[in-house]
C-alpha positions, 0 to 999 in steps of 0.5 A, a space after each residue: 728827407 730826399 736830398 737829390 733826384 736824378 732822371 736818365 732817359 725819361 719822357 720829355 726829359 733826357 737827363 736832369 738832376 733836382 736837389 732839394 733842400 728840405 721842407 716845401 719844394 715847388 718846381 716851377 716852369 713854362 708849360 712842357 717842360 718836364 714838371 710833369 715828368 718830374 713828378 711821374 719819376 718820383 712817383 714811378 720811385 716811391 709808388 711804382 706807379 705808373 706801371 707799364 711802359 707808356 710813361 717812358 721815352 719813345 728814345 730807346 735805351 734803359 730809363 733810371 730814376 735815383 734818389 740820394 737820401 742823405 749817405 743813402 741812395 735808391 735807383 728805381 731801372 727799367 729796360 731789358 731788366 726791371 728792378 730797384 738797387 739801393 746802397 743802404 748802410 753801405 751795403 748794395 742790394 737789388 731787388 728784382 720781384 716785388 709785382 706792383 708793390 715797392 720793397 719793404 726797405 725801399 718804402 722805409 728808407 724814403 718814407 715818402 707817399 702820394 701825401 708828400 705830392 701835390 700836382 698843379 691842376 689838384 685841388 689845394 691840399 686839404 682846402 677842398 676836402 671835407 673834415 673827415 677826408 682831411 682828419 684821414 689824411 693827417 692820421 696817414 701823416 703820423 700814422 694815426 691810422 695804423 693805429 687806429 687800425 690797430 685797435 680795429 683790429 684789437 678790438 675785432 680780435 677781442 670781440 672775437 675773443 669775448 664770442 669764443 669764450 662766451 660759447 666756451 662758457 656756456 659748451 662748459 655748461 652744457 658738458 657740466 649738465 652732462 656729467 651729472 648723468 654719468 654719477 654712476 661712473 665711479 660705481 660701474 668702475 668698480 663693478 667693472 675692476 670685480 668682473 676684470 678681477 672674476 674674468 681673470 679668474 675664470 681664464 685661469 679656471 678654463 685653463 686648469 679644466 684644460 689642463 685636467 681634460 688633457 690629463 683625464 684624455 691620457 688615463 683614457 688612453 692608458 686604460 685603453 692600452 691596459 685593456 689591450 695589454 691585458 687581452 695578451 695574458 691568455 697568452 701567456 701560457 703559450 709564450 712561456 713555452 715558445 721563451 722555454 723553446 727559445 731558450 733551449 734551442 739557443 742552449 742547443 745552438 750554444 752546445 752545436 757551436 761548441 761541437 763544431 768548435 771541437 769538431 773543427 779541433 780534431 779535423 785539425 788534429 787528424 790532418 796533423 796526424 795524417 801529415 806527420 803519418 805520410 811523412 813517417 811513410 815517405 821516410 820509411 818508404 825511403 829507408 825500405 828501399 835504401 835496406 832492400 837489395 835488388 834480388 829478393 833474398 827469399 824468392 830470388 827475383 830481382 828487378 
């Protein structure tokens, strides 16, 4: 239930503050004195409506319309900003883009609609309306029409259900029919595990032809390189001969080089003895002219 309301800044009234004590309020007054305003206030508070700026004054500065709930209070504000800011549970919040609707928590804290206004020039409330504008308007008052909603929409969602389900049926139907046509199934799967089965066989069989042609291509090949070798056997004579001329010119070879070996030993040994024969020269050389006088004892000649 709103408790107060407070207006700052709004058209044809500058600042007021109305309390409210709970069940019908009437705001009474001469004419041009702010009912009006009044009312566009709270409507501005709880519908946001109107928008714009037309409803506001002409004075300048920002417009504030407060409302005091209980310990709870909403601050609808525009000017440079154009926001709502309530403190509900103790707790400050602002809210700043919600378009032409009111904040979820603002609605819910005020509970309060266009039903709960009545402007002096309307039509008595629900006088003047038929049975079933005012059923409509009760069923707002206790929300019967979210109910009644709600079971629109119930039954629309099961009609919808009820249609899916029957055209399920009947796609379930159809696909039944259909499987009678593939009986055969089972028995093409096992015809078709034999020819996996056959299929496996045969890979296995082209793989030992593989193998094999491999095999029978290389007895080709050694037949071939036998054939080659076998045109050499009329050589055979003649190789002989050449691996006995081999052999004896490496006998000879062996016999030149033990020669020259001992060739080699007795140029040694000549120049050996040719060296101690000059040596033995050189000395009997030296003992001949030591023992030999100056004048030839035989001939008489001298130096």
């Amino acid at each position: 239930m709103i408790n107060s309301l407070s207006i700052s800044n709004f058209q044809s009234h500058k600042d007021s503050t109305l309390e409210f004590d709970g069940g019908v309020n009437i705001i009474t007054g001469q004419s041009d004195s702010g009912k009006s305003a009044i009312l566009r206030a709270l409507n501005w508070v709880v519908n946001n409506k109107p928008s714009g700026d037309a409803f506001r004054s002409n004075w300048g500065g920002d417009t504030e319309v407060k409302i005091q709930i209980g310990k709870e209070d909403v601050a609808r504000k525009k000017g440079k900003g154009n926001y709502y800011d309530s403190h509900i549970n103790k707790t400050a919040t602002r809210f700043a883009s919600f378009g032409q609707d009111v904040p979820d928590k603002i609605k819910k804290l005020i509970n309060f609609s266009p039903l709960n206004m009545q402007g002096q020039l309307e039509s008595p409330f629900l006088l003047a309306m038929s049975g079933g504008e005012v059923a409509r308007y009760l069923n707002k008052i206790v929300h019967l029409d979210v109910i009644d909603k709600s079971l629109f929409n119930i039954g629309r969602v099961l009609n919808k259900e009820r249609q899916d389900c029957a055209y399920t049926c009947k796609d379930l139907e159809e696909v039944k029919e259909k499987i009678k046509e593939y009986v055969w199934i089972d028995e093409a799967e096992g015809c078709l595990v034999k020819l996996e089965t056959f299929a496996n066989t045969l890979e296995c069989q082209k793989n030992r032809n593989f193998e094999l042609q491999i095999t029978i291509n290389k007895i080709i090949g050694l037949e071939e390189d036998i054939e080659e070798v076998s045109k050499l056997t009329q050589y055979e004579d003649e190789l002989n001969k050449l691996i006995k001329h081999q052999e004896l010119i490496k006998t000879n070879e062996n016999r030149v080089g033990r020669l020259n070996v001992i060739i080699t030993n007795i140029e040694i040994m000549i120049d050996k003895k040719l060296n101690i024969l000059k040596e033995n020269l050189e000395e009997w050389q030296e003992e001949f002219e030591a023992i030999m006088p100056d004048i030839c004892p035989l001939c008489g000649r001298g130096e």
